[in-house]
C-alpha positions in Angstrom: 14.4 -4.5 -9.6 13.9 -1.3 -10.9 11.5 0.8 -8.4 9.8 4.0 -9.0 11.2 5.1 -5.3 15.1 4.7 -3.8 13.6 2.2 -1.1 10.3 0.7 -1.4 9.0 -1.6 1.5 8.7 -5.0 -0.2 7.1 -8.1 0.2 7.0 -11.0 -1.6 3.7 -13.0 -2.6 2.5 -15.7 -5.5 -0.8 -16.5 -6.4 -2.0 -19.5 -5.6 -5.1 -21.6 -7.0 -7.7 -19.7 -4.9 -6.4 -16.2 -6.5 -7.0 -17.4 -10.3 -10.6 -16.3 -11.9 -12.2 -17.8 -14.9 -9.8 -15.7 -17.3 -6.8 -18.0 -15.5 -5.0 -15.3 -14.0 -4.6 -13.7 -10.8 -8.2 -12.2 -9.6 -7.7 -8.2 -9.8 -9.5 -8.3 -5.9 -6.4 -10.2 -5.2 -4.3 -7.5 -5.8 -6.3 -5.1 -3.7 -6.1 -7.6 -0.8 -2.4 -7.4 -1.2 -2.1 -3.9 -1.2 -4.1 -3.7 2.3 -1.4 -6.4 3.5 1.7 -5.0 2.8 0.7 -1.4 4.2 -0.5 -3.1 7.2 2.8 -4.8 7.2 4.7 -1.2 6.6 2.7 0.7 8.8 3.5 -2.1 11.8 7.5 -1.3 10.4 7.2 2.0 11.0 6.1 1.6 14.5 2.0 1.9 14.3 0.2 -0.8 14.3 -3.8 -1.5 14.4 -3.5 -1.8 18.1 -2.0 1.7 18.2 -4.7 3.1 16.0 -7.6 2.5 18.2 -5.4 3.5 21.6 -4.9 6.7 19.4 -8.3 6.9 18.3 -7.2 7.7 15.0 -6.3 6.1 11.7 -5.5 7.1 8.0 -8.4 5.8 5.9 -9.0 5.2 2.1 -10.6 8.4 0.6 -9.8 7.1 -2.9 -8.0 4.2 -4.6 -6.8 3.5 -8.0 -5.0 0.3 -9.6 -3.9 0.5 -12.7 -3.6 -3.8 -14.4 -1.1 -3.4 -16.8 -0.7 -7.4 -17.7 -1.9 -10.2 -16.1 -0.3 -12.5 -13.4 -0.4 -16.2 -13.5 -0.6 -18.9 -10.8 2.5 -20.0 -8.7 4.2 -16.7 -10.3 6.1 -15.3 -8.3 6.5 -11.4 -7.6 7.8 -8.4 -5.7 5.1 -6.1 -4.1 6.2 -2.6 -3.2 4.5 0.4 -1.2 6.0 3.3 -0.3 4.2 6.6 1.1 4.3 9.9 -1.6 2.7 13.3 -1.2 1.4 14.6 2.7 0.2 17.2 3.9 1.4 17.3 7.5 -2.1 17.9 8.9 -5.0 15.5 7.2 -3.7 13.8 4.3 -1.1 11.9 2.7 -0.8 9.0 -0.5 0.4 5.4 -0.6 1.7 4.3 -3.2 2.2 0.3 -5.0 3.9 -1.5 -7.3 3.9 -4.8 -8.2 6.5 -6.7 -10.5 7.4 -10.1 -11.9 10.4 -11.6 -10.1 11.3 -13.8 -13.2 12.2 -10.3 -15.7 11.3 -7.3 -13.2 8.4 -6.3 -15.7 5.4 -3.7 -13.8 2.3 -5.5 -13.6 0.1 -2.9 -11.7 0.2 0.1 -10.1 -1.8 1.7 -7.4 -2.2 4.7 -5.3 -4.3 5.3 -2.6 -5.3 8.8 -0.9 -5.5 8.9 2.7 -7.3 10.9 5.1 -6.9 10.6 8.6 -10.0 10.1 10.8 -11.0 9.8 14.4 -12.5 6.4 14.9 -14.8 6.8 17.3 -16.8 9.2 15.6 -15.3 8.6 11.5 -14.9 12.3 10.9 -11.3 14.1 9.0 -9.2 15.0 12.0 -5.6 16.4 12.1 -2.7 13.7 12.7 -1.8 12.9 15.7 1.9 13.6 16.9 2.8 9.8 16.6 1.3 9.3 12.7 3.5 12.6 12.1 6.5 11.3 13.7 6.3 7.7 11.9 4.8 8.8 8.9 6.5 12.1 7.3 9.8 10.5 7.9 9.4 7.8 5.7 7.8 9.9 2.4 9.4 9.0 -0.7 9.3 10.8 -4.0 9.0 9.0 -7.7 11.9 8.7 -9.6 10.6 7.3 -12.6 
């Protein structure tokens, strides 16, 4: 498939009946749950898992999210979900980035970014990233090609 990055982190999902809303396609919520799976799932790849989040007491939070549906999906479909991290800032911030495609013709379904802030759990205020999230993190930034 044709990616907007080199080397997305992928992961494979399909809706099933409980994802399809009265329009008969895949719930939009559904794709926001996916999102939140695979960057768990690329985050753990990348060594830092929820586990090491609270040990650290630190964690890169949702400031701001956007999807952008471009066509619907359809039950028992099945597609390729990307996420790869863009823009960071080294100290507070950084973006993640989605994509989501049909297997069957490769054709971009939705989009989504989200901005990231990183915050100290125990108290929920911005706080610099901690040498690990650095370490993990900047290393695996991608830029759009397309």
């Amino acid at each position: 498939m044709d990616w907007d990055v080199p080397s997305p982190f992928l992961l494979s999902v399909c809706p099933q009946a409980a994802d399809i809303d009265g329009l008969n396609h895949t719930n939009n919520a559904v794709y926001v749950q996916w999102c939140e799976r695979i960057a768990w799932a690329h985050s753990e790849a990348l060594g830092l898992s929820l586990a090491d989040y609270r040990s650290l007491d630190r964690a890169m939070a949702i400031q701001r999210a956007t999807y952008d549906y471009l066509l619907p999906t359809l039950l028992g479909e099945p597609l390729r979900l990307a996420t790869w991290l863009g823009a960071a800032d080294g100290r507070l911030s950084m973006q993640r980035h989605f994509q989501l495609r049909r297997e069957r013709d490769g054709v971009c379904v939705m989009r989504g970014q989200w901005n990231l802030v990183c915050i100290e759990l125990s108290s929920g205020r911005a706080r610099r990233m901690p040498a690990e999230f650095m370490v993990r993190y900047l290393p695996a930034i991608q830029q759009r090609t397309a």
